[in-house]
N, C-alpha and C positions, 0 to 999 in steps of 0.2 A: 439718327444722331444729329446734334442740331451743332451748327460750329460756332465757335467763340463771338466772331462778328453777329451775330445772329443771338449770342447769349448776350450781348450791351447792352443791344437795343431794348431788354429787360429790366423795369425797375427791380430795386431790392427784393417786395415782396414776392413779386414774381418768381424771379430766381431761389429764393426761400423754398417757395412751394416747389420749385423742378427739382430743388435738389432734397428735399424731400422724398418726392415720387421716386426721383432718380435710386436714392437710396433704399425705400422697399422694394425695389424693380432688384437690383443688386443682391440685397437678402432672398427675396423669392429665387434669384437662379440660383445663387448659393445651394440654397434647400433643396433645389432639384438636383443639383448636381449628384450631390451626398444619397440621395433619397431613389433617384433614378434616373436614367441616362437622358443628358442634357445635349439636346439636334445642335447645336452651334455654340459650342464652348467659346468663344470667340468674344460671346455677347457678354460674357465678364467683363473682360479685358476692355471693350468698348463701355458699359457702363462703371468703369470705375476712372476712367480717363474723361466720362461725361462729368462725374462729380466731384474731378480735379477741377476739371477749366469752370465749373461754376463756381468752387471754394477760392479760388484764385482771381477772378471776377469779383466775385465780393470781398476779398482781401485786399487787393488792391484799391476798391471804391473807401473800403475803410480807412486806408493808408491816406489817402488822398483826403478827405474830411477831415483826418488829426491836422493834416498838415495845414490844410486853409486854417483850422482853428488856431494853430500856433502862428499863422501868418497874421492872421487878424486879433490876436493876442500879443504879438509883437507893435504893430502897427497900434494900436492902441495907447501902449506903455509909453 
């Protein structure tokens, strides 16, 4: 599990691609779960809390680019 500080220092694509992986990592234990019995149930709950703090990482970098753009759209007018 990799932590937030450590997810920053990620550009966009990056974080894209982990939260990608992170996401069929998440479907694959689903399936096992369902399918047959899963050694550390635990690992859901960790990888769904891995692919909050990346969507929120990039939510917020989103957040932060409208905003400059409304700054420097202001600053302009």
């Amino acid at each position: 599990m990799t932590k937030a500080a450590e997810l920053r220092d990620h550009n966009d694509e990056q974080l894209d691609l982990l939260l990608k992986e992170t996401q069929q990592h998440l479907f694959r234990l689903r399936l096992q779960s369902e399918t047959e019995r899963l050694e550390a149930p635990s690992e859901i709950i960790k990888a769904r809390r891995e692919v909050a703090r990346i969507k929120t990482i990039l939510r917020l970098r989103e957040i932060e680019r409208e905003r400059s753009a409304v700054a420097a759209a202001a600053t302009t007018s």
